[in-house]
C-alpha positions in Angstrom: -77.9 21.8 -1.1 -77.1 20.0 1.9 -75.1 17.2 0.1 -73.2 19.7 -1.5 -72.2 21.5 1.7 -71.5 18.2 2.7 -69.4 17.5 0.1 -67.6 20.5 0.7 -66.9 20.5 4.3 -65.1 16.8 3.4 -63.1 18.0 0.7 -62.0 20.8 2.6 -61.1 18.2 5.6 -59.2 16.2 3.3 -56.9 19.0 1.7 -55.9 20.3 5.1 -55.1 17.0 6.4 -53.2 16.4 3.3 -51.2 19.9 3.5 -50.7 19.1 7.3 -49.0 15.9 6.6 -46.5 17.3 3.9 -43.1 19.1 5.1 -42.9 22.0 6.7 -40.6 25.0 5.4 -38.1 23.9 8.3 -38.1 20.6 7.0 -37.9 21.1 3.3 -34.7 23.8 4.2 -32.7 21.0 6.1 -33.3 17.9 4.2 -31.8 20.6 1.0 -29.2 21.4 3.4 -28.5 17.4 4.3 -28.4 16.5 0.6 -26.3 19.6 -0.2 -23.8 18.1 2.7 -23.9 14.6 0.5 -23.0 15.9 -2.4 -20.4 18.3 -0.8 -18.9 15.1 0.4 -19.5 13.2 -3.2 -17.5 16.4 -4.8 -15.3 16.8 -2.0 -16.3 20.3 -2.0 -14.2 21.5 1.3 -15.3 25.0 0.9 -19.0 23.8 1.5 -17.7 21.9 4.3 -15.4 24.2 5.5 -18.9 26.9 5.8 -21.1 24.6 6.7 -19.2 22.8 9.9 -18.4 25.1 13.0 -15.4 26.1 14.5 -16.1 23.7 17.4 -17.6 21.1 15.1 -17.3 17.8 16.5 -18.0 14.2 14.3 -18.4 10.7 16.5 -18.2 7.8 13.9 -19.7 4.2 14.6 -16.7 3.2 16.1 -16.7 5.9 18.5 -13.7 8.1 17.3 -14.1 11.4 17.3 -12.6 14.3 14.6 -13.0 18.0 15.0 -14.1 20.1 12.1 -10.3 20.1 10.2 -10.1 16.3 10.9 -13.4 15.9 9.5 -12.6 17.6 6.3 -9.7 16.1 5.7 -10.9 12.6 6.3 -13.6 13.1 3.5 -11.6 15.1 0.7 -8.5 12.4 1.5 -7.1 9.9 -1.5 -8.6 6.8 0.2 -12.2 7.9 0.9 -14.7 7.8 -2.2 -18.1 7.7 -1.8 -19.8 5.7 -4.8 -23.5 5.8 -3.3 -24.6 8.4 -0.7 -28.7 8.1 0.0 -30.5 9.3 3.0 -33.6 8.1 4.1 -36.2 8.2 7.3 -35.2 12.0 8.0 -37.2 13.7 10.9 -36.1 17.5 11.8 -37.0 19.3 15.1 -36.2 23.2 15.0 -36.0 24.8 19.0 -35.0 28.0 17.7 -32.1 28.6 16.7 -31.1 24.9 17.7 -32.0 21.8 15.3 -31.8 18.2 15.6 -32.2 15.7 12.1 -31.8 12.2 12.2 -32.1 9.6 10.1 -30.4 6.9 8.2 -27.7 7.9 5.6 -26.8 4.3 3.3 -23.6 4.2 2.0 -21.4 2.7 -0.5 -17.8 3.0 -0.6 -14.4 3.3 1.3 -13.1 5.2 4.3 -9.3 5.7 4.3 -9.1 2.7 2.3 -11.3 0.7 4.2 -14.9 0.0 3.0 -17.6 1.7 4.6 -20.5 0.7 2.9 -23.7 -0.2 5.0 -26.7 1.8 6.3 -26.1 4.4 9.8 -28.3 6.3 11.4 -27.3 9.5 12.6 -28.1 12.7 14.9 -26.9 16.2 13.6 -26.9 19.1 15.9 -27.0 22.3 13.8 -27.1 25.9 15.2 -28.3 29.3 13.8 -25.6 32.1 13.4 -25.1 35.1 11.3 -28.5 34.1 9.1 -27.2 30.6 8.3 -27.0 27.0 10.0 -24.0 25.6 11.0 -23.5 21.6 11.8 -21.9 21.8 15.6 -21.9 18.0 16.3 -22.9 14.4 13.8 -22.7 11.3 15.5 -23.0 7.7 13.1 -24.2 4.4 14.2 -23.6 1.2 12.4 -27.0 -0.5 11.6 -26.7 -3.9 12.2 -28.3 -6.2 9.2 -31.7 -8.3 10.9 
């Protein structure tokens, strides 16, 4: 009977530090919403883009140019950007309300106004809860240099 108990109490150890350890709802809703911005930029899907960046949306890129939200848009739905390979990794979200951070490393293959891009970057976005939905307010990209 004891053993049993035992056995139990373990078990039931072991599931909760298992659930605990697995995303929370916050999480699973922006790492959607940061794969759904990939394949927004795959598609060049402006209207996605157009929702999902904010009026005073403001992108930094390794180089340390900055674009505001119509730059953005047009510099990923241009002729001379295609994005072959888009795949995220190492994503960590922290909700403060209506505020949330996510970074992580986006790896990339293909060209950037004619230029190739590919290469890994990690990246902070700053998104911000209005009317229901989130809204990106600020990305910022940096190169990851190869060891």
């Amino acid at each position: 009977m004891c053993r049993a108990i035992l056995l139990g109490i373990i078990a039931l150890l072991a599931s909760s530090s298992v659930q605990a350890q697995g995303p929370s709802s916050a999480e699973r809703e922006f790492i959607k919403l940061e794969n759904d911005w990939v394949t927004a930029l795959q598609k060049r899907d402006t209207a996605f883009l157009q929702k999902l960046f904010a009026d005073e949306f403001l992108s930094t890129d390794a180089g340390g140019a900055a674009f505001n939200r119509a730059q953005e848009i047009a510099n990923w739905t241009s002729e001379g950007t295609r994005v072959e390979s888009f795949l995220l990794s190492d994503l960590k979200v922290h909700v403060y309300g209506d505020t949330a951070v996510v970074t992580g490393v986006n790896t990339i293959k293909g060209t950037f106004k004619g230029q190739d891009m590919s290469g890994a970057y990690r990246f902070t976005d700053v998104f911000v809860k209005r009317g229901g939905r989130w809204q990106v307010v600020a990305t910022q990209a940096t190169f990851v240099a190869k060891k």
